[in-house]
C-alpha positions, 0 to 999 in steps of 0.5 A, spaced: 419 199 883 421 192 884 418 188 890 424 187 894 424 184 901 430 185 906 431 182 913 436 184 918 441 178 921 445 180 928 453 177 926 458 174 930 461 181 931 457 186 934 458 191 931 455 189 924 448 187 922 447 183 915 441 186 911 439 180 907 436 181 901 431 176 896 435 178 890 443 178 887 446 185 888 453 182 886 454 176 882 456 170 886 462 171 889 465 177 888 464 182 894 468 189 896 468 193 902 468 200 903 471 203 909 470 211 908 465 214 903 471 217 900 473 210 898 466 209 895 466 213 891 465 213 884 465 204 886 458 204 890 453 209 890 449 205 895 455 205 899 456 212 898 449 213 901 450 209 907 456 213 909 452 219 909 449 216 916 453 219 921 453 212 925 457 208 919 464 206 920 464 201 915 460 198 908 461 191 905 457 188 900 457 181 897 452 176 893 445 177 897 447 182 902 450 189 905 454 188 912 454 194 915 458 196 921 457 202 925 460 206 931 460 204 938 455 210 941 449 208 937 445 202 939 443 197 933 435 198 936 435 205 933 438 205 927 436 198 925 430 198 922 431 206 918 438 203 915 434 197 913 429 201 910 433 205 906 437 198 903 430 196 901 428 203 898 434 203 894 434 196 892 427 197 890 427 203 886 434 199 882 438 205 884 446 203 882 450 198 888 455 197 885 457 201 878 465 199 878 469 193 882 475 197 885 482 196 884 484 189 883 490 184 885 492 180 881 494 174 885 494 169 878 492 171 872 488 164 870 483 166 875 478 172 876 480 177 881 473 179 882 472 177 889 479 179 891 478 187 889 480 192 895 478 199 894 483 201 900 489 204 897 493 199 902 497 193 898 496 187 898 502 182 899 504 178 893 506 171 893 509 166 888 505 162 886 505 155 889 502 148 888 498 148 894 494 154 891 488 150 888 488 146 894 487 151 899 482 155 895 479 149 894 477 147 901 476 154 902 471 155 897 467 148 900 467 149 906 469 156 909 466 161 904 459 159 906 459 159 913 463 166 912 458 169 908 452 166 912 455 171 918 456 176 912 463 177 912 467 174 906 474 170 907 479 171 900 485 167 900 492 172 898 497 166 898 501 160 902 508 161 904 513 157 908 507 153 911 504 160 913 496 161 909 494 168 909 487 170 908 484 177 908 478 177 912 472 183 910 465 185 912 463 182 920 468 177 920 474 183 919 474 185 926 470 181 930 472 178 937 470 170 935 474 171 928 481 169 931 478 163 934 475 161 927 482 162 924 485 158 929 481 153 931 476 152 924 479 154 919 487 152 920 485 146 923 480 143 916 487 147 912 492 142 917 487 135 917 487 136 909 495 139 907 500 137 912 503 142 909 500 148 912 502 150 918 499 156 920 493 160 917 493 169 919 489 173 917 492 179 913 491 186 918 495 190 912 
């Protein structure tokens, strides 16, 4: 059993709460989200566990930390410390978070499609390649990937159309009342300020 330490963090969204842990669950970057147990199985044994609490409606993972949502009938203040405890358990006792990555979108095959990896059966949208993609990547990873998983949610970027961005939002951020002003206001603004070319950013809803 290994000395592990695990914190609960409350996230913009309510009903979410980030449960940080002092060591790597996910190589940097990568991350994947699991809204049924069905969907993680055989991907996540952790999150396959979690869902056996009733009040669990959604499991995210990423680098350091698991994101979990949960219903609206419980109140964080008795469930809290128990899912925290268990995280920690699990951890600790080096049982499998994540065993295999679930089916990856390939948005261009120069680049590792590790963090773009959605369990949901839905598809992603495809987009051409354009000359903006690094770009925007770029500026993405910089400066709104780490204030995105500091409220433990994760953004990806799916591709540039039309002056149109469109990303995908996962963890507290997908859902959560203040994203669509982040969205807007945030991130929209920093993509315009440094590429006249975008116009608009939207979130994908699937």
């Amino acid at each position: 059993m290994i000395p592990v330490t695990v914190y609960s963090e409350m996230t913009p969204n309510p009903n979410t709460m980030k449960f940080v842990a002092n060591k790597y669950l996910l190589p940097t970057g990568a991350s994947v989200e699991f809204d049924t147990k069905m969907s993680a199985k055989g991907y996540s044994p952790l999150a396959e566990a979690l869902f056996d609490f009733p009040f669990v409606a959604k499991v995210f993972v990423a680098s350091n930390f698991v994101t979990v949502a949960k219903t609206d009938n419980v109140p964080w203040d008795f469930i809290t410390m128990e899912l925290r405890e268990f995280i920690r358990e699990w951890i600790a006792f080096g049982k499998e978070v994540l065993i295999a990555m679930p089916s990856q979108i390939q948005l261009d095959p120069e680049q590792d499609t590790t963090e773009n990896a959605s369990p949901s059966p839905q598809a992603l949208p495809k987009f051409e390649a354009s000359e903006l993609d690094d770009a925007i990547a770029d500026l993405l990873d910089q400066y709104v990937r780490p204030a995105v998983a500091n409220d433990g949610g994760a953004i990806d970027f799916l591709g540039f159309e039309d002056g149109k961005v469109t990303v995908l939002l996962k963890g507290s951020c997908a859902g959560c009342p203040s994203s669509t002003a982040t969205l807007k206001g945030g991130i929209e603004n920093l993509l315009k300020q440094h590429l006249p070319e975008v116009k608009e950013v939207v979130a994908f809803n699937g």
